[in-house]
VEXTORLUM-385780 format. One record per residue (C-alpha): residue in three letters; z, y, x. Coordinates in steps of 0.5 Angstrom, whole numbers, plus 500, padded with zeros to 3 digits. Last residue first. Example, Ala and Ser with C-alpha at 12.3 -4.5 7.8 and 13.67 -1.06 7.14 Angstrom:
REM residues 2
   residuo    up   north   east
       SER   514     498    527
       ALA   516     491    525
//
This chain:
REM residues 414
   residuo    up   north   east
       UNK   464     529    446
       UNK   469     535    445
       UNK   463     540    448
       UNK   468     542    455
       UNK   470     535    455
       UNK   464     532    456
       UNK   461     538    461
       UNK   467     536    465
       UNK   465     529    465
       UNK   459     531    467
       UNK   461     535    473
       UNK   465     529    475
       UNK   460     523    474
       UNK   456     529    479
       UNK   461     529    485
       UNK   462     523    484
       UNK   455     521    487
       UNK   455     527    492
       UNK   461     524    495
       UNK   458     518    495
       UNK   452     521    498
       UNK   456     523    504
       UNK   459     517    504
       UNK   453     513    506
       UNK   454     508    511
       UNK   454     503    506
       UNK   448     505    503
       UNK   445     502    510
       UNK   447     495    509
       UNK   443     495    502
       UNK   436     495    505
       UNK   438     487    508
       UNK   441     486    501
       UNK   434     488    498
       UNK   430     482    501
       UNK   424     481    505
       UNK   424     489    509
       UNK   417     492    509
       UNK   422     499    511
       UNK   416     502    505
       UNK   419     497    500
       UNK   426     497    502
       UNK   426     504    500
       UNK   423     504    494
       UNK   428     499    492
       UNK   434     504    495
       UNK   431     509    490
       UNK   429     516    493
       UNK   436     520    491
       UNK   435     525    497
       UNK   441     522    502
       UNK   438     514    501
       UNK   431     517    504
       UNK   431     522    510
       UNK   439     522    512
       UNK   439     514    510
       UNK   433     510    510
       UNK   429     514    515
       UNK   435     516    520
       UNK   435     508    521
       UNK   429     508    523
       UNK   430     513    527
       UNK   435     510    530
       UNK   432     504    533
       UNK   429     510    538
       UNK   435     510    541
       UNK   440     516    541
       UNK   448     514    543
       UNK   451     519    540
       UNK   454     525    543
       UNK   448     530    541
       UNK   448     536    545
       UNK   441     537    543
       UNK   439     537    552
       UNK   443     531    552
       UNK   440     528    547
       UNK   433     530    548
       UNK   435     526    556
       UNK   437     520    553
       UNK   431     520    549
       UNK   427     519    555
       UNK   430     513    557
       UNK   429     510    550
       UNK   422     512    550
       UNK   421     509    557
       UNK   424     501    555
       UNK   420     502    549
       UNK   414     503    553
       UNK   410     509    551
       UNK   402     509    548
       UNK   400     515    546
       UNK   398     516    538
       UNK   395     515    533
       UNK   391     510    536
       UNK   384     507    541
       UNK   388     507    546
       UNK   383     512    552
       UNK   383     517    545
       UNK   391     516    544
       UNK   391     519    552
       UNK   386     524    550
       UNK   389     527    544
       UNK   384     530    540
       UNK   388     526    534
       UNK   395     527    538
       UNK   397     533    533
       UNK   394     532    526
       UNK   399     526    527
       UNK   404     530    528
       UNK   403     535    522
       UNK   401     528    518
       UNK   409     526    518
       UNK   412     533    517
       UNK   408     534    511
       UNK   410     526    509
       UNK   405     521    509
       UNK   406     515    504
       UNK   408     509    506
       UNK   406     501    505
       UNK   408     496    510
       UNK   405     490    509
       UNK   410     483    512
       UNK   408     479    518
       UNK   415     480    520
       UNK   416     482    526
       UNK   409     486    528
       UNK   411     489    521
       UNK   403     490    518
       UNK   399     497    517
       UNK   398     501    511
       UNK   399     509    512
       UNK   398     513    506
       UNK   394     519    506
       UNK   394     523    499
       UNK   389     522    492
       UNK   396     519    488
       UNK   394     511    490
       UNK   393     513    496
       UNK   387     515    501
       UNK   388     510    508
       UNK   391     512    514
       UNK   392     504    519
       UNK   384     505    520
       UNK   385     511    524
       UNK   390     507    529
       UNK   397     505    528
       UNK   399     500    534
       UNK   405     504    537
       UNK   407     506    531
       UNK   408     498    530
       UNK   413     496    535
       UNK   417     502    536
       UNK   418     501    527
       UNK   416     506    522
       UNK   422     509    518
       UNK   416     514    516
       UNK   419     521    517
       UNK   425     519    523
       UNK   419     515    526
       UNK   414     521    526
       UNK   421     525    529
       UNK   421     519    535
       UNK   414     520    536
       UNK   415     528    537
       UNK   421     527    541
       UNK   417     523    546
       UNK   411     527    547
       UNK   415     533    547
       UNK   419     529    553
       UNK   414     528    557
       UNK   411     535    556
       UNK   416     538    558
       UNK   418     544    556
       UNK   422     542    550
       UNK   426     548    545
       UNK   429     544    540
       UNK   427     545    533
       UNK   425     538    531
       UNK   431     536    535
       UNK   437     541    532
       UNK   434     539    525
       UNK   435     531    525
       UNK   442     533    528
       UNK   443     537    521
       UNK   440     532    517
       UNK   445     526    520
       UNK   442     522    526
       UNK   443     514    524
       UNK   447     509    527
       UNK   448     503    523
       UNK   455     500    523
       UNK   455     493    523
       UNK   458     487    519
       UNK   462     482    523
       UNK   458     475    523
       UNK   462     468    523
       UNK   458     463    522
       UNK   462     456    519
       UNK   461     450    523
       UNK   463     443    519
       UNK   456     440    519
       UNK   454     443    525
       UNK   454     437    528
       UNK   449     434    523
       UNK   448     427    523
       UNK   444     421    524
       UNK   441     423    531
       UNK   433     423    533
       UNK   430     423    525
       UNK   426     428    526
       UNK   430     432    520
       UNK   436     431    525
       UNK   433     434    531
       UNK   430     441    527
       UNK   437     441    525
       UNK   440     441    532
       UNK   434     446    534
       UNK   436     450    529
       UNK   444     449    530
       UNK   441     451    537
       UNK   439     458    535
       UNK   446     460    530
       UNK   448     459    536
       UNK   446     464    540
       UNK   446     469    534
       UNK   453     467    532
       UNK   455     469    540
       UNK   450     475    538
       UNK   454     477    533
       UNK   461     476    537
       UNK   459     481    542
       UNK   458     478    550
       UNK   462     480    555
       UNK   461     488    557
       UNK   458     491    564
       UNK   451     488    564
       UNK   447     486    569
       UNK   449     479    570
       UNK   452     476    563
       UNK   459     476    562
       UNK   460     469    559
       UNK   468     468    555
       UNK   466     469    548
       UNK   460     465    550
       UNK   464     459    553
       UNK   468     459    547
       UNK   462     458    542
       UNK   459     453    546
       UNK   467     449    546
       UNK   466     450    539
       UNK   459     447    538
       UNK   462     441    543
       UNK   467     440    539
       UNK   464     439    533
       UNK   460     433    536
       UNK   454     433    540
       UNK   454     426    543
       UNK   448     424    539
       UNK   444     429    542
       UNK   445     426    549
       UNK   446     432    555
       UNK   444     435    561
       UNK   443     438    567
       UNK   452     436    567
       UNK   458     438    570
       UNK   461     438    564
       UNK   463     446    563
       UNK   459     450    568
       UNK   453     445    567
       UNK   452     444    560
       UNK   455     452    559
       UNK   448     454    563
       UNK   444     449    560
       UNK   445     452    553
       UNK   446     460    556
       UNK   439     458    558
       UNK   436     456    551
       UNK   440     462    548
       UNK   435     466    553
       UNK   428     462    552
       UNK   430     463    543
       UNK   430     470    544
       UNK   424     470    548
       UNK   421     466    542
       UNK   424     472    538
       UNK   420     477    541
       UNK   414     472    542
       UNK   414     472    534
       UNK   415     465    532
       UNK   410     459    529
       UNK   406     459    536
       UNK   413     458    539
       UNK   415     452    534
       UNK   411     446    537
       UNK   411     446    544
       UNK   418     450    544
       UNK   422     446    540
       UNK   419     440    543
       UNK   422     442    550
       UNK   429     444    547
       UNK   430     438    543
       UNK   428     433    549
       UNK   432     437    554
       UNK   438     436    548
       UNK   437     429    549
       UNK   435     424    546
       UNK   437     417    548
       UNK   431     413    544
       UNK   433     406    544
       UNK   429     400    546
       UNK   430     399    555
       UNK   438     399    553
       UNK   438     393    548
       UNK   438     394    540
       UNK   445     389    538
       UNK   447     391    546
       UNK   447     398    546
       UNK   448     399    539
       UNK   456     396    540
       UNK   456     399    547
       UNK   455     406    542
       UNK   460     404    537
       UNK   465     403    542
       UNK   469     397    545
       UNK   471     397    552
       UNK   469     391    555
       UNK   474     385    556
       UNK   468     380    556
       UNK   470     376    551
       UNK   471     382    546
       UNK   464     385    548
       UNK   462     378    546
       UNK   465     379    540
       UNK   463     386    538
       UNK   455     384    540
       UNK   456     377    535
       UNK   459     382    529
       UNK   452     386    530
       UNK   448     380    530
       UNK   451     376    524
       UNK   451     383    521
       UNK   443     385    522
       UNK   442     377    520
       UNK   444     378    513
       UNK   441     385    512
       UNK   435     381    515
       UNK   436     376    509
       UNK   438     380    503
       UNK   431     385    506
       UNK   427     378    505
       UNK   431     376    498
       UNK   429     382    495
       UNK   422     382    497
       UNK   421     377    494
       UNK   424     377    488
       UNK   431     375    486
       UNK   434     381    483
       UNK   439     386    487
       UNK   438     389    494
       UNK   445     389    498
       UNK   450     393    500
       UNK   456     388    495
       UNK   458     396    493
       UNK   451     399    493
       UNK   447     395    490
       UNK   440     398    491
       UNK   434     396    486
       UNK   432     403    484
       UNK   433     405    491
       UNK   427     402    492
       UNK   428     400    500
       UNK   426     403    507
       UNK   425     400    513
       UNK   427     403    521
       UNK   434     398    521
       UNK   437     406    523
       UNK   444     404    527
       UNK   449     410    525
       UNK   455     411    529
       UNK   463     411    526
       UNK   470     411    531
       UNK   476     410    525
       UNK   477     405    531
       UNK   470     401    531
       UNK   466     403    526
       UNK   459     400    526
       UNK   455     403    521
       UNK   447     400    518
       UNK   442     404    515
       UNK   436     404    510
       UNK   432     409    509
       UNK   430     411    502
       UNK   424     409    497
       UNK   424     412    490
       UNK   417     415    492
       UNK   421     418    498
       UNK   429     419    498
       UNK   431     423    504
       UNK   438     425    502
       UNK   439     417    499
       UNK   439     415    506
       UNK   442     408    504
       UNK   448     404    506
       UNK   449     398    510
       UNK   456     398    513
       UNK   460     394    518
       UNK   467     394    520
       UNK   471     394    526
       UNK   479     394    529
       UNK   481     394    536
       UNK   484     390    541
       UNK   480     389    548
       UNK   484     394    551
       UNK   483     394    559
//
């Protein structure tokens, strides 16, 4: 057993979480370039903290109190190391704290502990969608604990660098029951993007004195955005559909192409979401069930045609909506069905035709991409921006434009 090694302490303060010019106090025991923070649980005026001699200057009273328990703090912690030493124990940072602060006093957070109370206090904050979304990320979390450390659980202060590495592999390499394909980077970076916030949560609650995640860089690919072009658009409006199962479907899947509303919120539009606009036509006013954010759209022909159509609808009467409800589990299996029957070869969702709104409906016929952005109710602009970069058609027409002028320059001589 090696009982040789070599160790230092240092008193340093908080100065990221400075208060009133008050800032915690920490001491870190490094043994074998191996270094672990001990919060000593008081605060100084960073105004009077010397950090070369690690001390607080003048002679006052509080001065001298604090210079006296820093004093004692480093005969204790250099007593621990020594009687570690005669014992022929391993010398670690954590035995180190262990002793100094005792077993029965410290805190071992654990990653259970993390998850438990980021789900009490979080979930009523987030959209029940994204809370679903953080209870999947969270099994992946125990199931990499168990397959890769043989462990239910595990201490936050050991997470290190490594560890998020080591998730982040386990991801790439996971093939969730029921599906055919791994799981695809940006959703790898989703699910640890997830932990890194409950990790940050855990280090703002003062349960670990760094942040793990420190040196990890996200590595998200753009994605191509699908979207209908305006003559696959026009296939399914004119498509000749006897069910009425799939005529329902189409229409509402047109609506959308004609609003950009998403599944979630058309399905909620009721006659209080149509109201007279600012121009003396109908606009819909409503708000994302996602973001919370107001969606404000004026009604396109072809929008208020379709809601003209289920008024008197007996399945929107029974909801007190726009239109029927369907799940959106349904409306996507249907649609498969229309994309056949359109000979359409793409992957039709009902996503898409938000998607077909922002690009063949809007983008395409010139309408401003801040306007866009504006009636998709997005937050930021860039997120509206992803979608122009799919449109080479409208490239094409751009240029096409620029060299007509610049013909039309040469031919007057300006």
């Amino acid at each position: 057993m090696r009982t040789s090694s070599t160790f230092s302490i240092l008193f340093w303060i908080y100065a990221k979480r400075i208060r009133n010019n008050q800032a915690p106090l920490y001491a870190r025991i490094t043994v074998d370039r191996k270094k672990l923070n001990i919060s000593l649980k008081r605060r100084v005026d960073t105004r009077y903290w010397n950090p070369k001699i690690q001390r607080i200057r003048g002679t006052s009273e509080e001065a001298r109190t604090i210079n006296q328990y820093l004093d004692e703090v480093h005969s204790k912690l250099f007593q621990c190391y020594q009687e570690l030493r005669a014992d022929h124990k391993r010398i670690t940072p954590q035995a180190i704290k262990s002793k100094f602060v005792g077993d029965e006093k410290i805190d071992h957070y654990t990653l259970r502990n993390i998850i438990e109370y980021h789900n009490a206090n979080m979930f009523s904050k987030l959209h029940y969608n994204t809370s679903r979304l953080y209870l999947t990320s969270q099994r992946y979390i125990l199931l990499f604990l168990k397959k890769k450390h043989k462990v239910e659980d595990i201490e936050l202060a050991d997470l290190d660098y490594k560890f998020i590495l080591d998730f982040e592999t386990f991801l790439r390499n996971h093939k969730p029951r029921n599906y055919r394909k791994k799981i695809g980077n940006n959703a790898v970076m989703k699910h640890i993007q997830r932990l890194r916030r409950m990790i940050t949560l855990a280090y703002q609650l003062e349960w670990i004195d760094r942040d793990p995640f420190h040196k990890f860089k996200q590595k998200l690919l753009p994605t191509q955005r699908g979207y209908l072009t305006s003559e696959e658009l026009n296939d399914i409006e004119k498509l000749n559909i006897e069910s009425m199962r799939l005529q329902t479907v189409r229409d509402l899947f047109i609506f959308s192409c004609y609003t950009g509303i998403s599944y979630i919120d058309l399905v909620l539009l009721n006659n209080q979401s149509l109201v007279l606009g600012m121009d003396k036509t109908t606009w819909i006013v409503t708000q994302r069930q996602k973001t919370r954010n107001s969606v404000k759209i004026p009604l396109l022909a072809k929008a208020l045609v379709l809601i003209e159509r289920y008024k008197c609808d007996k399945r929107s009467k029974m909801n007190g909506t726009l239109f029927p409800m369907i799940s959106n589990q349904k409306m996507n299996l249907y649609l498969k069905e229309i994309a056949v029957l359109a000979k359409i070869e793409k992957n039709l969702t009902f996503h898409m035709a938000r998607h077909t709104f922002a690009t063949t409906v809007t983008l395409t016929n010139g309408v401003p991409i801040e306007t866009i952005s504006k009636m998709l109710g997005h937050s930021k602009l860039t997120t509206t921006q992803i979608y122009a970069k799919v449109l080479e058609r409208k490239v094409c027409d751009d240029m096409q434009v620029l060299r007509q002028k610049l013909e039309n320059n040469v031919k007057t001589g300006a």
